[in-house]
C-alpha positions in Angstrom: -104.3 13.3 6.2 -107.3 11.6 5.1 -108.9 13.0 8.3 -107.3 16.2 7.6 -109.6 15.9 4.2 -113.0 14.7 5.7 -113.1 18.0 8.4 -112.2 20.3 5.5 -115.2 18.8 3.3 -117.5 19.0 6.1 -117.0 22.1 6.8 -117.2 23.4 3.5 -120.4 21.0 3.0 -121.7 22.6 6.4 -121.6 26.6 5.2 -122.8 25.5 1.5 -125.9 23.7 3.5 -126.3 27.2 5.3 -126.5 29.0 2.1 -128.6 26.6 1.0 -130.8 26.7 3.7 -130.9 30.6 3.2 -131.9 31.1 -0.4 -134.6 28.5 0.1 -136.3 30.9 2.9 -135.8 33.9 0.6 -137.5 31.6 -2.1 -140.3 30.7 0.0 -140.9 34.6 1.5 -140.9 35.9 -2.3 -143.5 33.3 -3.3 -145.5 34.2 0.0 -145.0 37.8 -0.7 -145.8 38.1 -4.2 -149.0 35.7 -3.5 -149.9 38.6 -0.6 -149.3 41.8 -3.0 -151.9 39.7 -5.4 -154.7 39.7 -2.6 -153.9 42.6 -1.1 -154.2 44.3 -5.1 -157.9 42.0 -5.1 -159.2 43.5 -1.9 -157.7 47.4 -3.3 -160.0 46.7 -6.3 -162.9 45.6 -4.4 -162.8 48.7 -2.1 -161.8 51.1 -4.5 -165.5 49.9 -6.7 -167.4 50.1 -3.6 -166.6 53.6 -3.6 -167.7 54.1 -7.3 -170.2 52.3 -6.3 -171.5 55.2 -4.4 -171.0 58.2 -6.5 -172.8 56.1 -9.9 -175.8 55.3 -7.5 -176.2 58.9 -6.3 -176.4 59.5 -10.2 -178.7 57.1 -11.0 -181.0 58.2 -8.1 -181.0 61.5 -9.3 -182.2 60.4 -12.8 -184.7 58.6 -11.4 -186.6 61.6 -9.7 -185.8 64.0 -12.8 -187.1 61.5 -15.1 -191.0 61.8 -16.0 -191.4 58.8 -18.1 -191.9 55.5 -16.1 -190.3 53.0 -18.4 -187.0 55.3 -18.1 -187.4 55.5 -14.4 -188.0 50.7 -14.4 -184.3 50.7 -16.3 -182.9 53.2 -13.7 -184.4 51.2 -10.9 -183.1 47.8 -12.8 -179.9 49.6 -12.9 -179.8 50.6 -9.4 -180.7 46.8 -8.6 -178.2 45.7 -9.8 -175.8 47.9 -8.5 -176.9 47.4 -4.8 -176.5 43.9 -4.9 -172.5 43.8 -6.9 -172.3 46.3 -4.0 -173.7 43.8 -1.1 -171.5 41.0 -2.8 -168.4 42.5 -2.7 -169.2 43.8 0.7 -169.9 40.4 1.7 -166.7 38.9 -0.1 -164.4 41.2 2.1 -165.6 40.1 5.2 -166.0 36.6 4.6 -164.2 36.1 1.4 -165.3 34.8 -2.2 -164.1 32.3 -4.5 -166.6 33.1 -7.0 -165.3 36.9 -6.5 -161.6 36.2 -6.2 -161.2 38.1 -2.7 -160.3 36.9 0.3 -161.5 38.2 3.6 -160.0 40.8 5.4 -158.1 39.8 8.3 -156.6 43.0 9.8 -158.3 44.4 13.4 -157.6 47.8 12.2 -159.4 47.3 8.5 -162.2 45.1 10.0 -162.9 48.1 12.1 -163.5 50.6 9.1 -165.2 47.6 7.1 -167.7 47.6 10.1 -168.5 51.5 9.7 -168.0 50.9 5.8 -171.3 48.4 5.9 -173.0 50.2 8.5 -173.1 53.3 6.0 -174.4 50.7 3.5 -177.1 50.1 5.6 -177.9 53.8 5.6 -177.5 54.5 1.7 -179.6 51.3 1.1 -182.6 52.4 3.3 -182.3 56.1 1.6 -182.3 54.4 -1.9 -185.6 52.3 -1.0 -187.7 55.2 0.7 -187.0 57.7 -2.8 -188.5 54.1 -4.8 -191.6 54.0 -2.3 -192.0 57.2 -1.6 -194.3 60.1 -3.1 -193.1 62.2 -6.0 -194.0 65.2 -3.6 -190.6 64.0 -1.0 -188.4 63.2 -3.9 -186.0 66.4 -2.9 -185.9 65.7 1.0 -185.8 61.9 0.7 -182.7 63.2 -2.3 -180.8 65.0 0.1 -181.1 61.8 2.8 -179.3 60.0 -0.2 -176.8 61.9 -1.6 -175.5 62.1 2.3 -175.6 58.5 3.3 -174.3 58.0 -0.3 -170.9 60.4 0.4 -170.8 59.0 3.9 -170.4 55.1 2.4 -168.3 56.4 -0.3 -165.8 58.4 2.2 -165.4 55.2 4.6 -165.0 52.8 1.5 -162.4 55.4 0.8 -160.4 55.0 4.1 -161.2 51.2 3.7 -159.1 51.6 0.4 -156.3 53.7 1.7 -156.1 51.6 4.9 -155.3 48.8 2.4 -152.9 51.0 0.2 -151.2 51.8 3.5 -150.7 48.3 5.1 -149.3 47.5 1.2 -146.9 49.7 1.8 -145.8 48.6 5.1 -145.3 44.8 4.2 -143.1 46.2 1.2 -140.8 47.5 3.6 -141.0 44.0 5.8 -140.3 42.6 2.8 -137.3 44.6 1.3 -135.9 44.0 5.1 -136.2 40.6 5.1 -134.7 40.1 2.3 -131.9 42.3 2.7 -130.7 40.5 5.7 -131.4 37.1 4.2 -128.6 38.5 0.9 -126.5 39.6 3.9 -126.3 36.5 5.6 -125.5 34.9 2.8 -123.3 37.0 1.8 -121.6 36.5 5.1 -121.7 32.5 4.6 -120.3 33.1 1.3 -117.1 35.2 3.0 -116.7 32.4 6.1 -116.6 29.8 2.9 -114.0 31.3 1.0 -112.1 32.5 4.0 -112.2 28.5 5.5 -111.1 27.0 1.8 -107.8 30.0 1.8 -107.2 29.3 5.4 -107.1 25.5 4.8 -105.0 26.0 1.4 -102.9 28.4 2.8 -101.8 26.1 6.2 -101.6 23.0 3.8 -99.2 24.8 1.8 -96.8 25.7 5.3 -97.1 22.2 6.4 -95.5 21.1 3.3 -93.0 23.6 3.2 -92.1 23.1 6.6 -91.9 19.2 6.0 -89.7 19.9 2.8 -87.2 21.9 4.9 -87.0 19.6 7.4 -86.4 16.8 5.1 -83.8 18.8 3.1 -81.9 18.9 6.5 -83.4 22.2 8.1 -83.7 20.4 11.6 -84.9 24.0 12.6 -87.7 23.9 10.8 -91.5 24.0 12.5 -95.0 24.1 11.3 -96.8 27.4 12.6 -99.3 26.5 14.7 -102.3 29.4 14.3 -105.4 27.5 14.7 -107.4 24.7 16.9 -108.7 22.3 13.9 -107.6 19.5 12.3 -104.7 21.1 10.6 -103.6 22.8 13.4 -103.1 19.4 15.1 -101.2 17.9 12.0 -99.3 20.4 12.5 -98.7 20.1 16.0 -97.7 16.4 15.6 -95.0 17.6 12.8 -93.8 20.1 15.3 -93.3 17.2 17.8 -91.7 14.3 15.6 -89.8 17.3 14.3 -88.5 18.0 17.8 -88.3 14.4 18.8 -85.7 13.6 15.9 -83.7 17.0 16.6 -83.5 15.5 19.9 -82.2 12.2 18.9 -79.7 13.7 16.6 -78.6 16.4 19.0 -77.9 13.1 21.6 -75.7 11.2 18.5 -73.7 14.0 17.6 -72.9 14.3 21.8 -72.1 10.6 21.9 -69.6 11.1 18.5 -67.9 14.0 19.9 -67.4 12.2 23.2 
């Protein structure tokens, strides 16, 4: 019996360590998740002001030339300054990353690919934005237009950079909600297989007695029903044969009194 007792125990010790086991990964992938929705949201915001960026440069550039008064057209250029290099930062930060910045670096092929043409139109816009501040006031319109179309170009790749980002957001979601649906299934199922092993011991427990009882009350007839391979199974088996062993013996005695 007491063996009877340790198999049940370690089995039940067994599918409690698998559930265990199982809510400690979904744990561990919510943490990881949640800590990749935050950088993923860092790296959205850092794209989605690089194309801002863009549009309030393209603004300020065109103050600049309709301006006449020069200390209006320094705090423009001050402006402008400024704005080029939280730009160039932020650019930087996304490929390499940035603790100062709070973004880490991009590490998709797919985005890196866009980032490339994303800071390759930089280039553009940048060299626009310096020939309108050393050119003459008489190529302020053409050296405008060379702006205003580098300026969209950056601002339409930083664009696709940010919906590249919204889209792979969307597709870890769904990784995630997956994951974690089969991890709640699984234990779900380990839950069932617990339950069903705790009835299923109860219940053949409960027989064995019965069937002990019965015989002991005199039912010689009686027999433990043998429906599975573990430990119960062969207490019950070694009932069923002392059962039939002492049936035999008194079957022999009442022979040898009739005779």
């Amino acid at each position: 019996m007491k063996r009877l007792l340790n198999s049940l125990q370690f089995q039940l010790y067994a599918t409690f360590g698998v559930i265990s086991a199982l809510v400690l990964v979904f744990v561990v992938s919510s943490s990881q998740s949640l800590l990749a929705d935050d950088i993923r949201a860092q790296q959205s915001a850092a794209a989605a002001d690089q194309r801002t960026s863009a549009y309030v440069l393209i603004t300020l550039m065109h103050r600049y030339i309709d301006t006449q008064i020069d200390t209006d057209r320094e705090s423009i250029r001050t402006l402008v300054n400024e704005t080029v290099t939280s730009t160039g930062n932020i650019l930087d930060a996304l490929r390499q990353g940035s603790d100062k910045l709070d973004i880490v670096a991009l590490n998709q092929l797919d985005l890196i690919v866009i980032l490339d043409t994303v800071q390759l139109q930089w280039g553009q816009f940048q060299t626009a934005i310096l020939a309108v501040f050393t050119g003459d006031v008489a190529e302020f319109e053409t050296l405008m237009k060379s702006v205003e179309n580098t300026g969209v170009s950056f601002g339409v790749y930083s664009d696709r950079l940010l919906k590249g980002l919204s889209t792979l957001g969307e597709q870890s979601q769904q990784s995630e909600v997956a994951i974690n649906t089969s991890l709640a299934v699984l234990v779900f199922i380990m839950l069932v297989v617990a339950t069903w092993v705790v009835v299923q011991s109860v219940r053949s427990i409960n027989r064995l007695g019965q069937t002990a009882s019965a015989f002991a009350a005199g039912d010689l007839k009686a027999r433990a029903q043998v429906r599975t391979l573990n430990e119960i199974a062969q207490v019950g088996g070694t009932f069923n044969t002392m059962a039939e062993e002492i049936s035999r013996l008194v079957a022999e005695m009442e022979q040898q009194v009739i005779l």
